[in-house]
Backbone and ligand atoms as CSV (ligand in chain L), in Angstrom:
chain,resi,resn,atom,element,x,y,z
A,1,UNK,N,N,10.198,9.401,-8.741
A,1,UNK,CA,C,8.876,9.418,-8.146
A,1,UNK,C,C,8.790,8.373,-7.047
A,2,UNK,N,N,7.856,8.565,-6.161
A,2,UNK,CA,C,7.485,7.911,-4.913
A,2,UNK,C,C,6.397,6.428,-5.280
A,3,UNK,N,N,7.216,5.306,-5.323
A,3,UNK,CA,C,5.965,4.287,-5.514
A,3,UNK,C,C,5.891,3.261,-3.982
A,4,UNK,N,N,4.644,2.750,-3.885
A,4,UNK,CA,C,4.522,2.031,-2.650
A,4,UNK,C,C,4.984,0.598,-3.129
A,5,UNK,N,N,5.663,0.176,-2.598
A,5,UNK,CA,C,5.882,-1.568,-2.367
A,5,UNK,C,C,5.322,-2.208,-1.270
A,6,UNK,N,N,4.654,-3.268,-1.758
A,6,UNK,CA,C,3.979,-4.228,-1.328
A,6,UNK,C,C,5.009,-5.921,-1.418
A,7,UNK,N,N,5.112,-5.960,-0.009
A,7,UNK,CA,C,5.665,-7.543,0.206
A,7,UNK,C,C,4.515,-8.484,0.339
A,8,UNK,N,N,3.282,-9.091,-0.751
A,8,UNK,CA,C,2.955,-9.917,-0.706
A,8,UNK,C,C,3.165,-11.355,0.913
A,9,UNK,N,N,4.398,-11.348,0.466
A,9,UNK,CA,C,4.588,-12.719,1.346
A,9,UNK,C,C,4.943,-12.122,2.693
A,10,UNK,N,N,5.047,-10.677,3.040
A,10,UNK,CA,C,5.159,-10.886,4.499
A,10,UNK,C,C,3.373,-10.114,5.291
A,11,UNK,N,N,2.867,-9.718,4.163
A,11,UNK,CA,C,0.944,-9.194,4.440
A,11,UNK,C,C,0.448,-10.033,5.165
A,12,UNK,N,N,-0.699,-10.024,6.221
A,12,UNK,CA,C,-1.300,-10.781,6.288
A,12,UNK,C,C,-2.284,-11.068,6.136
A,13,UNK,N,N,-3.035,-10.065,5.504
A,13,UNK,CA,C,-4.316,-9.708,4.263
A,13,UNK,C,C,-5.388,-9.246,5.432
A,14,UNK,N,N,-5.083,-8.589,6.508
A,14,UNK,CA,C,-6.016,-7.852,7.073
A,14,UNK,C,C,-6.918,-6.773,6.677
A,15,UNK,N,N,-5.581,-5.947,5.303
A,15,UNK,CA,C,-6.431,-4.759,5.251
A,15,UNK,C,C,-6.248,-3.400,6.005
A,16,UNK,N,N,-5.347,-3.497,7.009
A,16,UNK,CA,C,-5.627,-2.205,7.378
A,16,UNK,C,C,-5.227,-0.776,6.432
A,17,UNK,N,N,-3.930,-0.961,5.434
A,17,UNK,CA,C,-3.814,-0.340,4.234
A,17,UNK,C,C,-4.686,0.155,3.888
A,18,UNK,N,N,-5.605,-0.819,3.302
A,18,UNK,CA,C,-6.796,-0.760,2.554
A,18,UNK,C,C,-7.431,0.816,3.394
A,19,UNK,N,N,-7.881,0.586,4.533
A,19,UNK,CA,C,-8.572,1.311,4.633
A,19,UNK,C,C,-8.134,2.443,5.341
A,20,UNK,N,N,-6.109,2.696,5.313
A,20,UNK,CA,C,-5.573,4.399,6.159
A,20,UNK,C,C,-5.443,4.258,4.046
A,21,UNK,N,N,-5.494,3.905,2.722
A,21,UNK,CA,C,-4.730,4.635,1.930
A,21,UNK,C,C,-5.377,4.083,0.755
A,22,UNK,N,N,-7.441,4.485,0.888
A,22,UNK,CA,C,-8.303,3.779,0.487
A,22,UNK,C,C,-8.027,4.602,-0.979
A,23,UNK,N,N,-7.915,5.725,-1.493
A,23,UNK,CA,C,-7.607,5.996,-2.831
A,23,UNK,C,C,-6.518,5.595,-3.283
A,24,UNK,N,N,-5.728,4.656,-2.703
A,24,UNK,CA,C,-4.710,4.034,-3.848
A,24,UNK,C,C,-5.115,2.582,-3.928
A,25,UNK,N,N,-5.340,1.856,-2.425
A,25,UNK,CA,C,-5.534,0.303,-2.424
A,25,UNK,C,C,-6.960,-0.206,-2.119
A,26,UNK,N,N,-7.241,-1.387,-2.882
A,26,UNK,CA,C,-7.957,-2.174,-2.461
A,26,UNK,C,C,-8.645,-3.271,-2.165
A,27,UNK,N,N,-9.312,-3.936,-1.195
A,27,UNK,CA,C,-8.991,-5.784,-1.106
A,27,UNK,C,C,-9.269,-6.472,-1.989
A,28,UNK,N,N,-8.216,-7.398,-1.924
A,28,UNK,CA,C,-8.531,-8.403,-3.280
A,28,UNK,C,C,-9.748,-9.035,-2.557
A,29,UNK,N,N,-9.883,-10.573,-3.610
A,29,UNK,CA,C,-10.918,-11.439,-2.742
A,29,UNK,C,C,-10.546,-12.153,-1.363
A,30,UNK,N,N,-9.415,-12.144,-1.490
A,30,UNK,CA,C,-8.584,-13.116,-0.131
A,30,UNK,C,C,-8.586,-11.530,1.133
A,31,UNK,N,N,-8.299,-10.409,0.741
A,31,UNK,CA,C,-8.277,-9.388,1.543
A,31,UNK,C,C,-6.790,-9.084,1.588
A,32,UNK,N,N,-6.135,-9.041,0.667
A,32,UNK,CA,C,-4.871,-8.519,0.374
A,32,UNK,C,C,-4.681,-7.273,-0.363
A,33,UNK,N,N,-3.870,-6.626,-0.357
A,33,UNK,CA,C,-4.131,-5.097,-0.938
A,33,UNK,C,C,-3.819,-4.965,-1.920
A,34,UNK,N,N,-4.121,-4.587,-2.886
A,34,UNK,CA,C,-3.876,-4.704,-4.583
A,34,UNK,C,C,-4.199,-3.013,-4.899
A,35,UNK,N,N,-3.262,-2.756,-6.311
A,35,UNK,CA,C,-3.568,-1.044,-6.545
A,35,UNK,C,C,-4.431,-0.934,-7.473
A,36,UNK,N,N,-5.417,0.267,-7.116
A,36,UNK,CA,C,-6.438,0.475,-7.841
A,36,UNK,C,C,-5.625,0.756,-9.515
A,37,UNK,N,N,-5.250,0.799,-9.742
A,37,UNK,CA,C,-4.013,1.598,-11.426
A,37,UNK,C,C,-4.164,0.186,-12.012
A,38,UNK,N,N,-3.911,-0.815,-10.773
A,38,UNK,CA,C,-3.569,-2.592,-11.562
A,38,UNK,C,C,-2.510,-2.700,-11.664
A,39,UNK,N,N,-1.223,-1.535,-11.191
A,39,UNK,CA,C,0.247,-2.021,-11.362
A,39,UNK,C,C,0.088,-2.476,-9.991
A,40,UNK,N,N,2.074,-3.214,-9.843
A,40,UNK,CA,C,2.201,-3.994,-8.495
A,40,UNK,C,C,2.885,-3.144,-7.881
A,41,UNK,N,N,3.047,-2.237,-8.248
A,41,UNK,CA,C,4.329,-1.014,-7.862
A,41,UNK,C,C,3.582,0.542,-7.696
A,42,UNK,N,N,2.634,1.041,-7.408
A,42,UNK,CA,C,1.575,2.431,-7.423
A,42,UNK,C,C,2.740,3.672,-7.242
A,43,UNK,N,N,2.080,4.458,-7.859
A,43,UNK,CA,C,3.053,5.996,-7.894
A,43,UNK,C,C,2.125,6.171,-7.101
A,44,UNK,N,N,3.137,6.909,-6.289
A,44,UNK,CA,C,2.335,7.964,-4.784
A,44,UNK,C,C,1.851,8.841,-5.627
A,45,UNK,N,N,0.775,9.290,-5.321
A,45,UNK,CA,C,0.734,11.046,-5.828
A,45,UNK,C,C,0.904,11.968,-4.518
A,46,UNK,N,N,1.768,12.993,-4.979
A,46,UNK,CA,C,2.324,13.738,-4.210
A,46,UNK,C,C,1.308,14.206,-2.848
A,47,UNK,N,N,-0.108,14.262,-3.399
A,47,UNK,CA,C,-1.365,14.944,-1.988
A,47,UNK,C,C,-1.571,13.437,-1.303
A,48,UNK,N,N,-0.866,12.555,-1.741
A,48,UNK,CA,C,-1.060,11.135,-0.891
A,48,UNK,C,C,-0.093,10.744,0.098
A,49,UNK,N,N,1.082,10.981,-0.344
A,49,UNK,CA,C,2.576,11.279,0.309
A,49,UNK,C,C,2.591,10.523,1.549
A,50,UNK,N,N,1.696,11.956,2.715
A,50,UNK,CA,C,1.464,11.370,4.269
A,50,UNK,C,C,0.698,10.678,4.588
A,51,UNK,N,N,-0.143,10.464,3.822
A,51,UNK,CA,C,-1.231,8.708,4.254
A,51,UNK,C,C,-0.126,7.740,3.606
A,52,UNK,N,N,0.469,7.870,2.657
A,52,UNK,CA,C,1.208,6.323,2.131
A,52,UNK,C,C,1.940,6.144,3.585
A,53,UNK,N,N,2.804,7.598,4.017
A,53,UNK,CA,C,3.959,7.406,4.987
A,53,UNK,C,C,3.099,6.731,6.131
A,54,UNK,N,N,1.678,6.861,6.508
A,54,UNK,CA,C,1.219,6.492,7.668
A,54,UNK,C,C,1.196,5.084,7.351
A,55,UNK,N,N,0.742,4.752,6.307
A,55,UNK,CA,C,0.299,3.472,5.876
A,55,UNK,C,C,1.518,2.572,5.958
A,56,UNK,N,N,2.313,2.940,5.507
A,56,UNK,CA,C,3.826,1.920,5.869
A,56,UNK,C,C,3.536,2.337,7.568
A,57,UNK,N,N,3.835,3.354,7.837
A,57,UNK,CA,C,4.439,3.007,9.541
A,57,UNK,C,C,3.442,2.179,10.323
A,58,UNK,N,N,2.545,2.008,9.753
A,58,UNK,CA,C,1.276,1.510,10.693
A,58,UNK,C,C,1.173,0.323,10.234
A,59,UNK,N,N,1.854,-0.381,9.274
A,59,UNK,CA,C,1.556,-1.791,9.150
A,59,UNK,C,C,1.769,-2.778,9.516
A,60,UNK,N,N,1.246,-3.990,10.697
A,60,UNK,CA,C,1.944,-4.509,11.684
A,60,UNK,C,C,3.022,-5.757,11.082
A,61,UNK,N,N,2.892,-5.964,9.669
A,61,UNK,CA,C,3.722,-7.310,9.216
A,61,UNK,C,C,5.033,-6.207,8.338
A,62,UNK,N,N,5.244,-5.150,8.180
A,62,UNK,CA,C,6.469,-4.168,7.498
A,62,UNK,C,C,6.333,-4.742,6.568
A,63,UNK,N,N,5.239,-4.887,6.200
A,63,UNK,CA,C,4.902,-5.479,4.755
A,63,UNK,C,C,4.964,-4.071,3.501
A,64,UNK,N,N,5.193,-2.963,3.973
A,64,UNK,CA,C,5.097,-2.052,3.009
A,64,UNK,C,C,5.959,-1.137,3.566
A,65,UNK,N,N,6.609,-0.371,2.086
A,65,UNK,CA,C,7.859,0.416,1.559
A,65,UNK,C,C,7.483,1.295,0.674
A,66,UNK,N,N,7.931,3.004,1.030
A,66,UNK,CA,C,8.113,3.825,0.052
A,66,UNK,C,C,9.369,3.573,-0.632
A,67,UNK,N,N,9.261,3.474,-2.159
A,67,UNK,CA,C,10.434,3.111,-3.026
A,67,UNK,C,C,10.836,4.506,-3.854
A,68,UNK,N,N,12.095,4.888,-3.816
A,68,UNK,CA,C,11.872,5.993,-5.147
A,68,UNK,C,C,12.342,4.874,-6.530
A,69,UNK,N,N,11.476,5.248,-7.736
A,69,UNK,CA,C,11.657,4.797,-8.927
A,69,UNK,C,C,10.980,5.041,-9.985
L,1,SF4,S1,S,-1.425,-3.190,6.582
L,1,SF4,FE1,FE,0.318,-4.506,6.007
L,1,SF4,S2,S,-0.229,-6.544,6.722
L,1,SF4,FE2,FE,-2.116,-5.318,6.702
L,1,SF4,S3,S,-3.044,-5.723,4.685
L,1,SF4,FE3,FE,-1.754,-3.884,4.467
L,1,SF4,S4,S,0.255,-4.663,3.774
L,1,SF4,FE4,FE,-0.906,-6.376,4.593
């Protein structure tokens, strides 16, 4: 299965995630992206797929990775 990875330390807690891949993530209090599930690792669901893929390509710190696992 398709899960999103999140590099914490390279984010820069803007948010823009948050709001191209708003049914999976959302801002912590600092404005860092955290998964709605509460894992650190989110399963794509398959009708999410091409927003996750946008959501990595569009993130300006490559702070985020589709993982298979
Ligand atoms: S788009 Fe990238 S840098 Fe911006 S909040 Fe999301 S993970 Fe962090």
């Amino acid at each position: 299965m398709t899960r999103l990875h999140i590099d914490w330390t390279a984010c820069d807690g803007r948010g823009l995630c948050t709001e191209l891949l708003e049914e999976m993530l959302v801002e912590d209090e600092w404005g860092y992206p955290v998964s709605r599930d509460g894992t650190t690792e989110p399963v794509v669901p398959p009708p999410l797929e091409d927003a996750a893929k946008r959501a990595v390509d569009r993130c300006p710190m490559l702070a985020l990775k589709l993982v298979r696992r």
